[in-house]
Structures are given as C-alpha cells and as structure tokens.
Phi, psi and omega in degrees: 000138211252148170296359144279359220264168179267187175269125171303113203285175175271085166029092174312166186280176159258147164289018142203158207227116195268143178213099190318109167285098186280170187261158203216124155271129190302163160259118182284011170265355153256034172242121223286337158306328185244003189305340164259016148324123185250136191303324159298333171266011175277304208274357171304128176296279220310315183312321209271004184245354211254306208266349212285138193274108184236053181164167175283325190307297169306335183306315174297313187275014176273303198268015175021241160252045195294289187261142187310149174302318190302351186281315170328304187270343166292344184274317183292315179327262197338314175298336187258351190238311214232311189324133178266324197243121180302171177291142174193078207237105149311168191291316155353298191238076156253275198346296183309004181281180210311083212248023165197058193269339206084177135340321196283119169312344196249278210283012185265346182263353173247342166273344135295310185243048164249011119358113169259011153261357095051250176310297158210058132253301162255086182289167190242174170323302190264021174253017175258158195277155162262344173289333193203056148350268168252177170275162193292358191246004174259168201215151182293291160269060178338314182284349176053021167296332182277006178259350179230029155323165129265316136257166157306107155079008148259086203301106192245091182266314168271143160326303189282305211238140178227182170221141155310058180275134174280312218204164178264351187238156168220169173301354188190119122000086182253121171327298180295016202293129201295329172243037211278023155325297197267293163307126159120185170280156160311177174221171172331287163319316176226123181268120199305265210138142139282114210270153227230240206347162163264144167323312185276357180256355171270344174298331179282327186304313194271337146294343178301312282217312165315317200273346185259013187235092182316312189335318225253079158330313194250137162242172170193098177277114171221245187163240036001268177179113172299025161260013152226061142252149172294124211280330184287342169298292204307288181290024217222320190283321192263355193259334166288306162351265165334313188291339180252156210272004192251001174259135218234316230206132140224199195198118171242158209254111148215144179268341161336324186295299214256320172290355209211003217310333166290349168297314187265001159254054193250119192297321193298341196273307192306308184271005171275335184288345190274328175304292196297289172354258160352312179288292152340301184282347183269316176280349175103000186251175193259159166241149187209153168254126166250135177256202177201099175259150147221354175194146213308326167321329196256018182251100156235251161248007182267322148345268179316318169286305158348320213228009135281315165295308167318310160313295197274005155296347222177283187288121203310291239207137166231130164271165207218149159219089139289176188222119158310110199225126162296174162061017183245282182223046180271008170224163196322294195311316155311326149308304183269329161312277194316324168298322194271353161275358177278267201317277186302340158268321194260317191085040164282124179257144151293094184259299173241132138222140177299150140275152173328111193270164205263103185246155206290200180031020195247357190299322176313319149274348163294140175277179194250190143307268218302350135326314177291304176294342169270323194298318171313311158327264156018291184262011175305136155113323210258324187259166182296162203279313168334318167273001172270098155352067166341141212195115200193154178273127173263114187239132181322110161086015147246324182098178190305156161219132182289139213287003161280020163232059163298149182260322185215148191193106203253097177285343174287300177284332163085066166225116185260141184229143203222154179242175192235149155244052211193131164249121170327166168307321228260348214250016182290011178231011196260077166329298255212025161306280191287354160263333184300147167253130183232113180290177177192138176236131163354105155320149191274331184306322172297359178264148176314193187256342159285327175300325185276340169275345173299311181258354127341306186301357224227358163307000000 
C-alpha cells in the first residue's frame, strides 16, 4: 500500500451466503407413536406405506400430546370445508416436519405450524385467506389437461411432449396438488372424476396413439406417481415406450424420491429400473426421474442415496419440479439452501418451480408474477448456471413460460398476458391461436389497493 492509498474498507455481507450443509435424517423417534421403531422398518416401504398417516386419529397416535387440540381442530375444520385433497403423509416426510422443534409441546405447536412442509402438506383451517380463498378465476382442472386428451390420461399440450397418466394415486398427498380433479380420494368438497379404463387397456391406448403419432418425441409418465403402479405394469409399460423409435425422452414423475424414498431403494425396483436403463442407453434414448422437492427439509440422506442409485443403474438425469409456495420457499434464501442440497448433496438438478397454479382454495399459497421475478432474479449468480432453476408460469392453454416473458402485465389488477409459439392438441383449427394473448392472474391479496377494490367489484 503506497502512502496515499486509504485502508481497504471492509467488505459488504452477499445478500446471501452459501455454507455447505450435510444432510441429516430427523430422528423420528422423537415422536412418541414412532419411539420404537427400528432403523430396518423405517428403511422398509411396506412399513412406510402400511404406517402411512390418513386421518386426524392416526395423526394423534403418532405426536401423541406434542401438539395442542387447537392444531387438531384447525386441521379437522380445513378437512371438512376447504381441502381439495385427502390426508395422506408416509412416515418420511410427516418425519421432516419440525424436525428440531425438541421436546416442549408449546414450542412443538407453534412449530408446526409455521412448519413449510407443513404448510402444505397438512394445511389447517387458518392457514387460508379469509377474503379470497380462491381466485374468481380458478378452476379445478386449471390447466385443461383432461381437455386435451387424445386418449384417456394422455395429455397431448405441446407438439413435441405429452403426459401420461397411468393411474390417480400417489404415496403421498400434497394440499396444492395441480391435479387434484382427478387425483387422490374425495374429499367433503370436492368429488373427484375417475379414470374409466382398466389400466392395461388404457396402457394400449396411449401406445397405439404413440406409434401413429411421429410428432411426439417426449413422454412424461406420471399420474399421480408412478411408484404406485405395480413395477412389473410400469416396466412392462416403458419398455413398449422404448420399443417405439421416435420416442428420444422419457421422464418419469415421481415425488415418492422425496416422500417415499425406500420405494426406490426396494432391490426389486433398483433391478428392474437397471433393466429399462440399460434398455434406453442401448437405444439412444435419454431417461430421467423428475421429483417434486420444495423446501431443504425434505432433502435428507436416504433422498439421496434413492437417487444415487438411480444414477448409478442408469438414469441419465434425476430433476427437481418445485412449485413456488408462500410460507414455503417464496425468499431468496429459501430457495437457494434448497437448490444447493438438491445439487450439491442429493445429485438432484434444480430444474423448474412453478407457481401455484390457480386450483380453488389455493390463494394463500400463490405468488404474484411480479414475486416470481424478483425471487428469479434474486437467485441469479450463486448457482452454475446448468443448475439455476427456471421459475415459470403454468398459464392456461398455453403451457411454462418463464416468468420474464410476460408479453403484458397490469401490476394493479394483477393480470398478466402471455402469447404462444405453438398450438395445443384442441387448437389446430384455430386461427388466431399463435396471435391470442392469454391471461393468468395475480392474488387478489397481493394487489394494490385499488386492485383489490376493482375485483371486489367483480364478485
């Protein structure tokens, strides 16, 4: 330093600070329903699907009198008025819930439910907006996927990619679920839909439907979640996939990697997915598992080694799909502790999170756009770029858009409009397709104050 020079001020904090985190399995023996539980019927599916929590009755004899009757009873309110979705939590991920709350009943009852997996896994009553449940604008299937069948449970939305549903159930329940038309059991509130076919003759359906149609490159086998199909159905299903040559990509959907994770470590399972590998890399196509993680809790180390096996039988690319949730992952920090235990602990890549998409009862958890773009931003810089997360819009009858290619966007009213370069399967007859602007909206809680009196006006 030369005698003119100052002393080099001190450094600013980064608005975020990365500090490597290993991964921890909570002990699920301190909730007094599991203290005697053994690390072999823990790592067991059948314990965990057998054990699996579906009621307030069972919830209690797991937490015993951890948590206070008022959590019981906002859980029964919500189940009986505002759930879209049944109760359904294997013991996995009930375990990530407030998984360093202690001992004290008071402080175990306020840490559930400010708990974000939690939050929406099991919502409560008061965890709903009371003014605006839903938006006037929400819809049950949002997405009009069953509107764009081709067969029975094959969504043909894009040109290139379609979806599978095999089946309606999954191992675990999410409140926000995207497809909760269809999926799960009823609930008070909402009577589901069905799918009508028997699984193998709608499984012929959606190959017939493949082998006449070339266009279609991508499959994305989901459902509900294809760890509860039976795996000698599921491979017997992908390896006819595999048999047709113009399909390059498959994907298979399951949140079971995070919720269920002894389902993909099951030997029957490790060699039969080693089968289908193995079958893919011979033929050129890539396979991949997309999970559904939201928030760092739930990456522990049995996630990981699940999804470390799968790599190594095989499977090109294991993915991340989050869905952007308040009181879940809506700030920077949240977000990126979760991206950097996907990648850097689990061998997960950070691919999409969605916004909440608009399904009734869900404004409590949806973001606004203009939220999402700042959260993107936000988390620009810190991770490799192969790994930094698209933060995207699903909007109707268009499909993700990444939420910076808004075309227009009235921050008062919160209604954003977005064009397409593309025609859904319904729109081939459709002039004015690829010129329409398609809206998708905002909470109305999230709007100004003039905004919010604008769709008042508009109940």
């Amino acid at each position: 330093m030369t005698a003119t020079q100052e002393p080099a001020t001190e450094l600013a904090e980064q608005p975020y600070t990365y500090r490597r985190a290993e991964l921890a399995e909570p002990d699920w023996r301190r909730f007094p329903g599991w203290r005697d539980v053994t690390e072999a019927e823990w790592r067991d599916a059948q314990w965990q699907r057998v054990h699996c929590v579906r009621n307030v009755k069972q919830l209690r004899a797991v937490l015993g009198d951890l948590v206070a009757d008022r959590f019981y009873e906002d859980l029964v309110a919500d189940q009986k008025r505002m759930a879209t979705m049944s109760m359904l939590l294997p013991p996995q991920m009930l375990n990530t819930i407030a998984p360093h709350a202690g001992t004290d009943p008071a402080k175990i009852t306020e840490a559930f439910y400010g708990d974000p997996i939690r939050h929406y896994m099991l919502p409560v009553a008061s965890d709903r907006d009371p003014d605006w449940p839903s938006h006037p604008y929400s819809q049950r299937d949002s997405l009009h996927e069953a509107e764009m069948w081709v067969v029975e449970g094959l969504t043909h939305r894009y040109p290139t990619k379609v979806l599978a549903e095999l089946l309606s159930t999954c191992p675990q329940y999410c409140g926000h679920c995207t497809r909760m038309d269809l999926v799960g059991n009823s609930t008070e509130l909402i009577d589901k839909h069905k799918l009508e076919l028997k699984p193998a003759d709608r499984q012929d359906a959606i190959i017939d439907y493949l082998t006449r149609t070339p266009g279609v490159r991508d499959v994305v086998v989901s459902g509900g979640d294809v760890a509860n199909v039976p795996w000698h159905q599921l491979e017997k299903f992908l390896m006819r996939l595999l048999e047709i040559d113009t399909v390059r990509d498959i994907r298979l959907a399951t949140k079971a990697l995070a919720g269920l994770p002894q389902h993909w470590l099951q030997p029957k399972i490790v060699e039969g997915l080693e089968r289908v590998a193995g079958t893919a890399r011979r033929r050129g196509v890539n396979l991949a598992i997309h999970t559904h993680v939201n928030h760092v809790q739930s990456v522990t180390p049995l996630v990981a080694e699940a999804t470390r096996t799968a790599l190594e039988v095989g499977v090109r690319d294991v993915r991340n799909q989050g869905v952007l949730m308040r009181g879940v992952n809506d700030t920077p920090a949240a977000l990126l502790d979760l991206c950097f235990a996907l990648q850097g602990e689990a061998g997960i890549l950070p691919y999409y999170f969605y916004l909440c998409d608009m399904i009734p009862n869900a404004e409590h958890w949806r973001l606004s756009v203009r939220q999402a773009q700042e959260l993107q931003h936000a988390i620009m810089g810190y991770l490799p770029g192969y790994a930094t997360p698209r933060l995207v819009c699903d909007v109707p009858y268009v499909g993700k858009r990444w939420v910076h290619q808004v075309a227009e966007y009235d921050t008062e009213r919160g209604i954003s409009y977005w064009t397409k370069n593309y025609r859904t399967g319904i729109e081939h007859d459709d002039p004015e397709a690829l010129h329409r602007r398609y809206p998708y909206y905002d909470p109305v809680f999230t709007l100004p104050e003039s905004g919010r009196a604008w769709w008042e006006n508009r109940r």
